[in-house]
LOLUM-24736 format. One line per 2 residues: number of its first residue (from 1); their letters; for each residue x, y, z of C-alpha. Coordinates in steps of 0.02 Angstrom, whole numbers, plus 32768, in hexadecimal, padded with zeros to 4 digits. Last residue first. Example, Ala and Ser with C-alpha at 12.3 -4.5 7.8 and 13.67 -1.06 7.14 Angstrom:
2) SA) 82AC 7FCB 8165; 8267 7F1F 8186
end
This chain:
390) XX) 30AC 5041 1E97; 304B 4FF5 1E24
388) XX) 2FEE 50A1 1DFC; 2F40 505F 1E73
386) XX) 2FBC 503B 1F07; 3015 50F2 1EE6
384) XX) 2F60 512B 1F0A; 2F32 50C9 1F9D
382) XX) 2FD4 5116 1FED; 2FA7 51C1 1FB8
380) XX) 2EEB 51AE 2019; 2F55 516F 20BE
378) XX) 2FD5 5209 20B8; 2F3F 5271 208C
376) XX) 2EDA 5235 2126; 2F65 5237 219F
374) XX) 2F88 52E9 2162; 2EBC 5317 2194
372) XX) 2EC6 52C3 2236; 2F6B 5328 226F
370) XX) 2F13 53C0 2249; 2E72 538F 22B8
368) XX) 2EEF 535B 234E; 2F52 5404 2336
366) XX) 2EB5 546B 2346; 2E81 54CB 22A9
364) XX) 2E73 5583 22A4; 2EFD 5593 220A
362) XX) 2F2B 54DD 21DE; 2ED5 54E0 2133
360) XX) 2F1C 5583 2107; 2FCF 5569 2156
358) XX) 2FCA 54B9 20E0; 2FA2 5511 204C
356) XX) 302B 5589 2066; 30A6 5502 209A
354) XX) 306B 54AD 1FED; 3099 5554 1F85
352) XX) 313A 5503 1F2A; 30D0 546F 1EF3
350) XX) 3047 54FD 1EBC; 3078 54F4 1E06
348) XX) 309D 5442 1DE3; 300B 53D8 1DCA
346) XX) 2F7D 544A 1D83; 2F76 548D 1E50
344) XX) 2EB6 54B8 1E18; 2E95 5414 1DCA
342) XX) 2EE9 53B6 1E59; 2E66 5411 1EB0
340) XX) 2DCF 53CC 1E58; 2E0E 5324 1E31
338) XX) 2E09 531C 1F07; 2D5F 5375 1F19
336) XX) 2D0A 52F6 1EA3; 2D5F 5250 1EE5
334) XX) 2D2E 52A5 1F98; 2C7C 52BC 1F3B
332) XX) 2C8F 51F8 1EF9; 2CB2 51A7 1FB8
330) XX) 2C17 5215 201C; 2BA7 51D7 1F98
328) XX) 2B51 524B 1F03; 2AC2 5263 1EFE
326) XX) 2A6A 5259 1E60; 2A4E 52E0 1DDF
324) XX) 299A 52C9 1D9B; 298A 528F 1CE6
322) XX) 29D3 51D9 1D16; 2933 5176 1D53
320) XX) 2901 51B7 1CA9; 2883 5236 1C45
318) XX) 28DE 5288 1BCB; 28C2 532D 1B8C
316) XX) 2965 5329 1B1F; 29A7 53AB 1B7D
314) XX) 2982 5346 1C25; 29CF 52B2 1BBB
312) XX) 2A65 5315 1B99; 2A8A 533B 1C5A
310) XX) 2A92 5296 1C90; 2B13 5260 1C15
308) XX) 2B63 52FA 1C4A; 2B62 52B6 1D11
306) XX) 2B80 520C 1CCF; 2C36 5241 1C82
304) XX) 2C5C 52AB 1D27; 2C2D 5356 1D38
302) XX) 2CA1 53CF 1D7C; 2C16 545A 1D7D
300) XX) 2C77 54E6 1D26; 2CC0 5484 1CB7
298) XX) 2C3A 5428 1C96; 2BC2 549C 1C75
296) XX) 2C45 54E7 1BE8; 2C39 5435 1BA3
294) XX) 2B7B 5439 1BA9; 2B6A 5502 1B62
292) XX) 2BD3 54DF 1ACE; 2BA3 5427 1A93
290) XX) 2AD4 5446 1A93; 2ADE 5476 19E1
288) XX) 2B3D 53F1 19A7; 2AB3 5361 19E0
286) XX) 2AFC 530F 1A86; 2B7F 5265 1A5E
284) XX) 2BFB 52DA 1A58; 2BDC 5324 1B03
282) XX) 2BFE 526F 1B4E; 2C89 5244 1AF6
280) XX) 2CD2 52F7 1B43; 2CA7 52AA 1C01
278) XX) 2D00 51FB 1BD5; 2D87 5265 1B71
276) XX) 2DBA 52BA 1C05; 2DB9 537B 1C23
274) XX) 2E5D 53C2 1C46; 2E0B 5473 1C7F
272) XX) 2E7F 54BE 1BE7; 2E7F 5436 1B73
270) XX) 2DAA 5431 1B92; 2DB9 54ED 1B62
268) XX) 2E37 54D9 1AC3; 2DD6 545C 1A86
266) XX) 2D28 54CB 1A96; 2D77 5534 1A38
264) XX) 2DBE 54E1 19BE; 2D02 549D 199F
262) XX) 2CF9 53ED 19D3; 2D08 535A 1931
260) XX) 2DBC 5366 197C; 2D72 52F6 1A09
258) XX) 2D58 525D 19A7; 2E13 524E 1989
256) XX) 2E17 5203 1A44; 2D7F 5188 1A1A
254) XX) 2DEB 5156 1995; 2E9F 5145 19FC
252) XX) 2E35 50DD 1A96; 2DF5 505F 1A13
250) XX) 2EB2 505D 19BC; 2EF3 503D 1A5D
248) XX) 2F69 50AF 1AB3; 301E 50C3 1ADC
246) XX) 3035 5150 1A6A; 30DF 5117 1A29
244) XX) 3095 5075 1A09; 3003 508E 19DD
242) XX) 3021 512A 193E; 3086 5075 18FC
240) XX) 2FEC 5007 1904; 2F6E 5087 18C1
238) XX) 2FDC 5098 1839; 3008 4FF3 180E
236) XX) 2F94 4FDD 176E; 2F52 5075 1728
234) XX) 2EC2 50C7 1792; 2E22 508A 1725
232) XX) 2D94 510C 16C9; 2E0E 512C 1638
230) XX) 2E29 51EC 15D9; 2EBD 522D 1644
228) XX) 2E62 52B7 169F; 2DAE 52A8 167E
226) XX) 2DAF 51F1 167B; 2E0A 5203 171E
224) XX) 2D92 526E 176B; 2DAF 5278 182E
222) XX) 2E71 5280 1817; 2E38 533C 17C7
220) XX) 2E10 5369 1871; 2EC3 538A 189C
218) XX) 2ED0 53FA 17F8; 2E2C 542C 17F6
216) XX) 2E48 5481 18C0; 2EDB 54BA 189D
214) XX) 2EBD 5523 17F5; 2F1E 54FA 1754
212) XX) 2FC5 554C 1741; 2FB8 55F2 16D1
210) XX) 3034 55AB 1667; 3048 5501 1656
208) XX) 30E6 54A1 16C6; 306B 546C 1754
206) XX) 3003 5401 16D3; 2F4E 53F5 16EB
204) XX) 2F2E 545C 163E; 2FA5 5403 15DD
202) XX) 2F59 5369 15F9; 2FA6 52E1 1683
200) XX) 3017 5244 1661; 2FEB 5204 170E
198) XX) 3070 51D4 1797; 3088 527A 17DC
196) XX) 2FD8 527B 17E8; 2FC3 51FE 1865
194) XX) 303D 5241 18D7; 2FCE 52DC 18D5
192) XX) 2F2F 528F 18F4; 2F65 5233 1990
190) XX) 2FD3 52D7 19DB; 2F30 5318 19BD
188) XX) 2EB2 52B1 1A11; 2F28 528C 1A9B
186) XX) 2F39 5353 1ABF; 2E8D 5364 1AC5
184) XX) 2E71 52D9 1B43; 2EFC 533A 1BB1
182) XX) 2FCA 52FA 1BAE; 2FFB 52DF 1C31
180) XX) 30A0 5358 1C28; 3153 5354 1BFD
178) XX) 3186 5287 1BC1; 30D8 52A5 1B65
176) XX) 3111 532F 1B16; 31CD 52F3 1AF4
174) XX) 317A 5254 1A92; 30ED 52BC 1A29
172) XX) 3195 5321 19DF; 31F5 52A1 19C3
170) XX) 3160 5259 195F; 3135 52E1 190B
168) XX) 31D8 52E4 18B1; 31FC 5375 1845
166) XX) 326B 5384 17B5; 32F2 53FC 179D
164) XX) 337C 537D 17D8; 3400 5376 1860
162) XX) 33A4 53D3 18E1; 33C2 547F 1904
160) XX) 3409 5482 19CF; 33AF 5527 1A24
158) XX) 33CA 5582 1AD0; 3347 5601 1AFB
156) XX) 3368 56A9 1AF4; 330B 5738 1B72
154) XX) 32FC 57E9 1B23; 3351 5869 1B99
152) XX) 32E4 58D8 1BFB; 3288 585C 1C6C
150) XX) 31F0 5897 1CB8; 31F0 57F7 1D14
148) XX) 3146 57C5 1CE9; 316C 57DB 1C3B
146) XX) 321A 577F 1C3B; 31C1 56DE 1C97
144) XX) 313A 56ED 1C26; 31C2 56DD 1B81
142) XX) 3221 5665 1BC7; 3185 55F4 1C08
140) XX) 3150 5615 1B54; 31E6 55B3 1AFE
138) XX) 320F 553D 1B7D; 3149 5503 1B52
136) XX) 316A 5503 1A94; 3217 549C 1AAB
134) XX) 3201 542B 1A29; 3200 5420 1964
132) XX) 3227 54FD 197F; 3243 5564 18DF
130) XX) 32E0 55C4 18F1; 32AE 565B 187D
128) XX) 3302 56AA 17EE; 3295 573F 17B6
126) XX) 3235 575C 1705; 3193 570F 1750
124) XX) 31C0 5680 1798; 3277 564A 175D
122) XX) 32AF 55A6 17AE; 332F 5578 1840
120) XX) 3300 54C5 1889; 32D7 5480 1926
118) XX) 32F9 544A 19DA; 32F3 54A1 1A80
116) XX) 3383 5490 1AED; 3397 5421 1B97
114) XX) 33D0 5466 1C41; 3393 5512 1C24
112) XX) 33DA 5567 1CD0; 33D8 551B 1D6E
110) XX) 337F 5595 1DE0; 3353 5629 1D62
108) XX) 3311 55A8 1CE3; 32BA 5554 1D7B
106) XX) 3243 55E5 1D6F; 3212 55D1 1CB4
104) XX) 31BA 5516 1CE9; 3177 558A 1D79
102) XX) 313D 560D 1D00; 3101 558B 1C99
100) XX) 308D 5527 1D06; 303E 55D9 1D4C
98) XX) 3002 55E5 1C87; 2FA8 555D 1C80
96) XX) 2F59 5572 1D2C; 2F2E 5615 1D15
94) XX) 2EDD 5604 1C85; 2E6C 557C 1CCA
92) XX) 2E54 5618 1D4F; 2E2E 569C 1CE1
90) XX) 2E21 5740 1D31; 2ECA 575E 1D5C
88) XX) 2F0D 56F8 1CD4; 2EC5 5762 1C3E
86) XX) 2F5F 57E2 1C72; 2FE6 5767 1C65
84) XX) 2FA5 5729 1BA4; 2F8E 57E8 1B81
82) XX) 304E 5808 1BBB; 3093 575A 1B71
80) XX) 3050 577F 1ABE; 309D 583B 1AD5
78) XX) 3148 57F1 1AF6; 3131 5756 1A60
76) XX) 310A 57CD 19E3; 3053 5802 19B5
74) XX) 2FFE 581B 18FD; 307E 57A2 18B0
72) XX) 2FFF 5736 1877; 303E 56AC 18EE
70) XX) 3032 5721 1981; 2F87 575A 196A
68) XX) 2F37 56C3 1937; 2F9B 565E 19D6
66) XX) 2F39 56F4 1A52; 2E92 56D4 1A02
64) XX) 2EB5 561D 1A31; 2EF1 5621 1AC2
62) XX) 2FB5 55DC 1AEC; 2FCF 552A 1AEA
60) XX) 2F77 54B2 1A8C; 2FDB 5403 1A8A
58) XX) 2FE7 53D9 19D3; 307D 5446 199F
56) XX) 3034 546D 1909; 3067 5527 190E
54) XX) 3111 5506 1934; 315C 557D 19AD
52) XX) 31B9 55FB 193E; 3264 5649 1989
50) XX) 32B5 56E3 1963; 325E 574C 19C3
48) XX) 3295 56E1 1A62; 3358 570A 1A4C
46) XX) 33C9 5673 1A12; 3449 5626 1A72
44) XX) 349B 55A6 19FD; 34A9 550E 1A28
42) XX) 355D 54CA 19B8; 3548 5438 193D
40) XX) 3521 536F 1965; 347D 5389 1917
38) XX) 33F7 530F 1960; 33E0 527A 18D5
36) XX) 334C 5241 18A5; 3378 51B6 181E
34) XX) 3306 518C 1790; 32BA 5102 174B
32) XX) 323B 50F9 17A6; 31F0 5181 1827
30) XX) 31BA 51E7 17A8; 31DE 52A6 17DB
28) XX) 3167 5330 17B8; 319C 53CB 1740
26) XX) 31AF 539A 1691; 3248 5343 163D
24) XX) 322E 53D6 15A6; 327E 543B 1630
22) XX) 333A 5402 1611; 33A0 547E 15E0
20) XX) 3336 54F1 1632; 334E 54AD 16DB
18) XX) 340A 54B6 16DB; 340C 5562 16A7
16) XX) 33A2 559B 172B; 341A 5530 17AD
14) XX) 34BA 559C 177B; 3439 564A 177D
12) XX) 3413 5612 183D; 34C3 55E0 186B
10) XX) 34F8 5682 1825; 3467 56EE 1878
8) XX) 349F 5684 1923; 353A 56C4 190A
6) XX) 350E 5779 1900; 348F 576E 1985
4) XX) 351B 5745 1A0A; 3522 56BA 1A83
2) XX) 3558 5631 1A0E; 359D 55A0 1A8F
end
């Protein structure tokens, strides 16, 4: 295995070469007619300012001042890490996110990096970069990891170039939902992105022009077809083959592309709280101006599809048996309390803490009371793996 930066320069400038002599094939990859092979060469270990995340990687990841900065070269990845760190402590939906990576980056240190990130070497801006297809989550749990450690050395991640400069989207939408639920957000743009990899797109939505077009009209762009390949109707078999690897309906994929019609913003908050696309159908169906404040309400609210439903008809001035908030019964504010703090342990983060939790809960109670509460949890559990088809 390459270890050095020497050799990883040489693999870098071999791969350039590669790519150039066939660019006019264009960046995305069709998924007919054409093989996607992994790369059967070496894994090179290559240091973490060497390698570009993919922009249009369609799950939103770091903040979006914070991606501006980095992607315009104004910040590297170590002083992108620090400020993303530091807004932590008094975010907690930041928190979250980024408490998910440091323990994804912690079992780096326990097992090591037990699969590589994939991509391909290119030239950004006069320097040879390994630019990442997958792997943009390894990538910054490295990097905060390394921060928060005050490490001196500059953390590598291990890399295998894939066997053609092209792109696939799909491979790419497969590993992140094999990684993560994905968020309503997330859908929406892993949706609009497989989409256009099958369009013959303008010059000015293509990924290969220079300056690239902006994320938000480039996702959003799936929202105008006229606009962006000159007929109203999807081509035949599109909808059908973005399905299947999806696993959605085409009904549940539109109202899913709906959402990029949001602000980038306000995508990258409901990504962030993992608002679902009942509650965000909801806020689009309220006049633009009233978007902002209502999603931000409920996120800090919790409110359920209804609840914002509610909400817009007090705005609207309405006068319904549904203007005032209801109460709710004993069986939907458990419902409530239980979304609530899976939210705040995001899924993974505080598995390592649960003794902690449990010491806090247990602290002052009597054992009766405590054994009460884990029959309870076991029971609720139970009824859940029933409702999975467990």
């Amino acid at each position: 295995m390459a270890k050095d930066k020497g050799t990883a320069d040489l693999f870098a400038r071999r791969a350039s070469k590669r790519e150039k002599d066939s660019q006019a094939e264009g960046y995305f990859a069709a998924s007919e007619g054409r093989a996607n092979r992994t790369s059967s060469s070496r894994i090179v270990s290559v240091p973490l300012s060497q390698i570009l995340p993919d922009r249009f990687q369609p799950r939103p990841i770091l903040p979006l001042d914070l991606k501006d900065a980095y992607y315009s070269g104004d910040a590297d990845w170590r002083e992108t890490a620090q400020t993303w760190l530091g807004r932590a402590d008094t975010d907690p939906g930041v928190q979250s996110r980024v408490d998910t990576l440091l323990e994804l980056g912690g079992t780096f240190g326990e097992h090591g990096q037990i699969k590589p990130v994939t991509g391909v070497w290119e030239e950004v801006r006069g320097e040879i970069r390994f630019h990442l297809e997958t792997g943009e989550r390894r990538f910054w749990a490295k990097a905060l990891n390394a921060v928060k450690q005050e490490a001196a050395a500059e953390p590598h991640l291990e890399c295998r170039e894939i066997d053609t400069h092209r792109r696939s989207r799909e491979r790419q939408v497969v590993e992140n939902i094999h990684a993560e639920k994905p968020t309503a957000v997330a859908r929406a743009r892993e949706v609009s992105s497989l989409i256009l990899s099958k369009l013959d797109l303008p010059d000015e939505l293509s990924l290969d022009a220079e300056p690239v077009p902006g994320e938000h009209e480039y996702y959003r762009s799936v929202l105008n077809l006229e606009g962006a390949i000159g007929q109203k109707q999807m081509p035949a078999g599109i909808w059908e083959e973005v399905g299947e690897v999806m696993g959605l309906s085409r009904t549940a994929m539109v109202r899913h592309l709906n959402i990029l019609d949001l602000p980038n913003e306000l995508q990258y908050l409901a990504d962030l709280h993992r608002l679902n696309e009942r509650v965000l159908r909801e806020v689009l169906s309220l006049p633009r101006e009233h978007w902002e404040k209502t999603l931000t309400l409920a996120i800090e609210e919790d409110f359920t599809a209804q609840e914002v439903r509610a909400f817009g008809e007090r705005l609207a001035g309405k006068k319904s048996k549904t203007v005032k908030r209801q109460p709710r019964s004993p069986v939907e504010k458990t419902a409530t309390r239980v979304r609530s703090f899976l939210k705040i342990a995001g899924g993974e983060e505080l598995r390592g803490k649960l003794g902690e939790v449990a010491t806090e809960y247990a602290a002052g109670l009597e054992n009766e009371e405590i054994l009460e509460a884990a029959d309870i949890l076991q029971a609720l559990a139970e009824k859940l793996r029933l409702r999975a088809g467990e």
